[in-house]
Each structure stands twice: as structure tokens, then as C-alpha cells.
Steps between C-alpha positions, in 0.01 A plus 500: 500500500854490698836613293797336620851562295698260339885416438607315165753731350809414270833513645725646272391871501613857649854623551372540891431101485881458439618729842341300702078600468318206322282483796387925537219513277371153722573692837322848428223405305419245801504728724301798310253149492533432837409846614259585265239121588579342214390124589857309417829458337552171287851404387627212263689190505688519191892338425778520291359743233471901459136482463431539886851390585478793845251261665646095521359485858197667649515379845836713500368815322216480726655470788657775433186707458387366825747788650379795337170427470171517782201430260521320155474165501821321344434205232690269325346569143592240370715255719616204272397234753647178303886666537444458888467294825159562614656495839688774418270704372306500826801579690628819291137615488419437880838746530374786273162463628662593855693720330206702379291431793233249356503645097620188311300352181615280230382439131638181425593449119587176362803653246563445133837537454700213439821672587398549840437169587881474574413508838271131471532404147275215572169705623472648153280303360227468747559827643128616512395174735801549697466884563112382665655245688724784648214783558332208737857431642582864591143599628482167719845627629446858539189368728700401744502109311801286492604266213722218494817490316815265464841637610852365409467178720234431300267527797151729539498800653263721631496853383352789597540846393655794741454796519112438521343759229315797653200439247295176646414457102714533232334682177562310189460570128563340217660605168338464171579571184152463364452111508154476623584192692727705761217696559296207532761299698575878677137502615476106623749559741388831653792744366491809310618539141796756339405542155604722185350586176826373275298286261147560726262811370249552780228311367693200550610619835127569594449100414743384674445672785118380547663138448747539807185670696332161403791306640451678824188417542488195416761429771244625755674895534335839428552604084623836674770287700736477278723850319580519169803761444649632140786597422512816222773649393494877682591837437283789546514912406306801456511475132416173299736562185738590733501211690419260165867725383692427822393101547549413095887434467557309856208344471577322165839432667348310801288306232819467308659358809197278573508321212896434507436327826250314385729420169756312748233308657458314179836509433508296790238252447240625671175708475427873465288622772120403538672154428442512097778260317611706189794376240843729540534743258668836446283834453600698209572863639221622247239220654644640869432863428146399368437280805629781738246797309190265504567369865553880634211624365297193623615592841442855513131485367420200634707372762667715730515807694610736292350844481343759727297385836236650289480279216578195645222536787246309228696224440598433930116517501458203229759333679298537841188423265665126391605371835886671549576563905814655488740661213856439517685803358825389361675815474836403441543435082809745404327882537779691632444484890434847590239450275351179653478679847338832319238311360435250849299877614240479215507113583369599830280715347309200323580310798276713731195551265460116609609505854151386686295644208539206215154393561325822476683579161450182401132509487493838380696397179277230458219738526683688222503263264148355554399854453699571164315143356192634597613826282599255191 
């Protein structure tokens, strides 16, 4: 199992975030990450909204972790695909990948919100096909390819992308937010999947996951080919009420904030994410705080990171058991930042009890439970 960390965070918190500092908890926790082998950084595309509102361009962000970083592999996680020239995703990639010296990867996401289809109103609508037609565009290009495009004259051109990327193949996911047929359609075409468990328990997770194996396959490719990475909400300590204490009130926040950004989505005519239609409607302040309470405690038994390396080393093992690759540790959800960086050394902690050694653990929890039926 590989731990990378992950960047989603609200932008309207911290007195520090108004002098000037959004971006410090982002620059030292990647590089404790960087120095301590943690796999990769991932970082969001999000736009116009607090919920994420620090990240409205990963190629930037990243290349800005190009400079202070030797190691971690820098991902777009997700990059809205649809709100872009292909073209020019190639081109600010190929620069970041030089950048970083070969360490560029992309999870392409198809987007929900309507609001951010300012950018090509038209896409909306058939934003999934389009967002495929793109990954072929952008890996054809990054190849050293060339399409053909119209300029002003109204004449074809011949483009090709400079700089040439240091990376001869460019490392593709896609995002899902639990529709089997991304991981399906993730699996036809060769790419990786990003996945979470908001509205997914890991039974479900474990079935799709055999399904986008099955894709691979089928499309004449290893089942081992292909990664599947999770995101989980992250905060670790040396003390699990302590850390269930600390996470509580931002946590509900973040959710809070969630939920208001999916409430203008709607407003705006669109979809809520995983692409669900749902009527507009306002949530009574009692129904919020309910939501909030259940949703928090689904997360912290089920669903996240939360607690000591200790306790949580069982449930990284059923994740290794089901099919998960990687885990995608988004740290960033309103603990005070201090905090956050504390709690990235018992991070590393878990981290290392599954650098090189998953499989070995892995069959000895099986063992363990095979054992304890035997008992019953």
C-alpha cells in the first residue's frame, strides 16, 4: 500500500490565511512528504466557491511544487478536463513535468458543477464523452503526436506540443464518484481510478473494483495494471478520543461547507456531484445539524483516517484485502494547522508499517481471521 497526501481544503479559514499564508500548510506538509517517501501530492481543480476555492488550477500549484520538491510525484487530483483545451493541457503539463524533472500525472474528472461551466457552457451536457475524447487527445500529444486544428483564417494547422515532457508516458487516472461505469469505462481505456467512500461503504468499493479489473482484462492488459487510489479524510494522533475531540467541530464545518457548494450547484441547474439530479430545496438548520452528526460519525468509524496508526492498521489491511493501491490522505479539512503537520508524524508512522511489507501483513491478517473462524 503507497500513502500519498491530498489538498481539498476550504478557503475561508485562519487569521494567518488573511497575511498572506493560504498556501503554508500546502508547502510544509509537502515537503515533510517529500522527505519522508511518501508516494505523491494530489491537488484540486475547484472555482469560484470556498469549498476548495485555494486550488482553481493545479498545473500552477504544481508547478510550483516542482521547485521545492526532488521525489513525490505531483498529480492533478482531479483536473476538470471539459473547462479546457486539450492542447493546453498538454502544454502546461509538458512544463511542470520539466519542471519536476519527469513527475507529472493527471486524474482527469469530468466536473459536476454547473457554475463552472462558465468557461464552455456548451460542454456541460456531454461532459463525460468529451472529457475521454480529451484523455486520448492529451496522451496522443504528450507522445510526441500532433493534431490538427483550425486557426483564425479558418485554415488547419498542425500542432505540436513544446516543451517535450520528460516522462515518454503520461500516467492517467480517472475520477469517480462511485458510478461503476467510470470504473468500467476507467478500466477499457487502460487508466487508473480516484475514488472515495462518500455514498460507497467498502463492500461496494470491493465490487466495483473487481468490475474495472474485468475491464482491464478484457482489453487485453494485466488486472494488476491498472491503480485504484482513495481518498479518506486524514488526521492521525497518539490518542483516539483525542483525535475523534480535535477533528469533530472542523470536520462538520468542511461537511457543512460541502454541502453549501453543492446547494448552488442546483441552484444553478445542474447536478450534485456523482451526477445525481435532486429538486432545490433548503435544509432546515435542525435537518443540517442531524445530517452533519450522522455523516461525522460515518466517517470516523467507517470512512476515514481518523485515529491512532494503531487502530487504523486493520482497516488499511481490508483496504489492501479489496483491491485499493494507493490511499490519498486529504489532510487539509479545517484542524488548526499546527495540528495537521503534528499529526503528518504518526501518518508516517502508518505509512511505514506498509512501506515494502503490505503483502506480508496482508496474508498474515488473513491468516488471522481464517484462524479466529476456525475458533467460532
Amino acid at each position: 500500500m503507497e500513502f500519498g497526501i491530498m489538498f481539498f481544503s476550504s478557503a475561508a479559514s485562519g487569521a494567518d490565511r488573511a497575511q498572506g499564508g493560504k498556501y503554508r500548510l500546502l508547502l510544509d506538509a509537502v515537503r515533510f512528504a517529500d522527505r519522508r517517501g511518501f508516494r505523491c501530492v494530489w491537488t484540486p481543480e475547484r472555482h469560484f466557491h470556498p469549498f476548495g476555492g485555494l486550488y482553481p488550477n493545479p498545473s500552477v500549484v504544481s508547478a510550483g511544487l516542482a521547485t521545492i520538491t526532488e521525489r513525490l510525484e505531483l498529480r492533478a487530483g482531479s483536473l476538470i478536463s471539459p473547462l479546457h483545451s486539450a492542447v493546453r493541457i498538454a502544454e502546461e503539463w509538458a512544463v511542470v513535468d520539466n519542471l519536476s524533472g519527469g513527475r507529472v500525472a493527471l486524474s482527469f474528472g469530468a466536473g459536476w458543477n454547473v457554475d463552472d461551466f462558465i468557461f464552455f457552457p456548451e460542454r456541460y451536457a456531454e461532459r463525460q464523452a468529451f472529457m475521454y475524447r480529451q484523455i486520448e487527445t492529451v496522451r496522443h500529444l504528450w507522445r510526441g503526436g500532433t493534431v490538427r486544428e483550425r486557426n483564425s483564417a479558418g485554415r488547419e494547422v498542425e500542432i505540436r506540443v513544446y516543451p517535450s515532457p520528460v516522462r515518454p508516458e503520461l500516467p492517467v487516472w480517472v475520477t469517480s464518484s462511485g458510478n461503476v461505469d467510470t470504473f468500467v469505462s476507467a478500466g477499457r481505456i487502460g487508466a487508473n481510478v480516484l475514488t472515495h467512500l462518500i455514498g460507497q461503504d467498502l463492500t461496494a468499493l470491493a465490487g466495483k473494483i473487481e468490475r474495472y479489473r474485468a475491464a482491464l482484462e478484457a482489453g487485453g492488459r494485466s488486472r494488476r495494471d491498472g491503480k485504484v487510489t482513495l481518498m479518506l479524510h486524514t488526521f492521525l494522533g497518539g490518542d483516539a478520543e483525542r483525535v475523534r475531540a480535535t477533528v469533530r467541530a472542523p470536520f462538520r464545518e468542511y461537511l457543512r461547507s460541502a454541502v453549501s457548494l453543492e446547494e448552488k450547484s442546483v441552484i444553478g441547474g445542474g447536478v450534485i456531484s456523482g451526477g445525481h439530479k435532486v429538486e432545490s430545496h433548503r435544509i432546515s438548520e435542525r435537518v443540517m445539524e442531524d445530517l452533519l452528526d450522522a455523516t461525522f460519525e460515518r466517517y470516523v468509524r467507517t470512512g476515514a483516517l481518523m485515529g491512532t496508526p494503531a487502530q487504523l492498521e486493520p482497516f488499511v489491511l481490508r483496504l489492501a484485502e479489496i483491491g485499493v493501491d494507493e490511499i490519498a490522505c486529504l489532510i487539509d479539512f479545517g484542524v488548526d494547522e499546527d495540528r495537521v503537520l503534528a499529526a503528518l508524524e504518526p501518518l508516517d508512522d502508518l505509512r511505514a508499517r506498509f512501506s515494502g511489507e503490505t503483502e506480508a501483513a496482508l496474508t498474515e491478517y488473513a491468516l488471522a481471521g481464517f484462524l479466529e473462524d476456525l475458533e467460532e
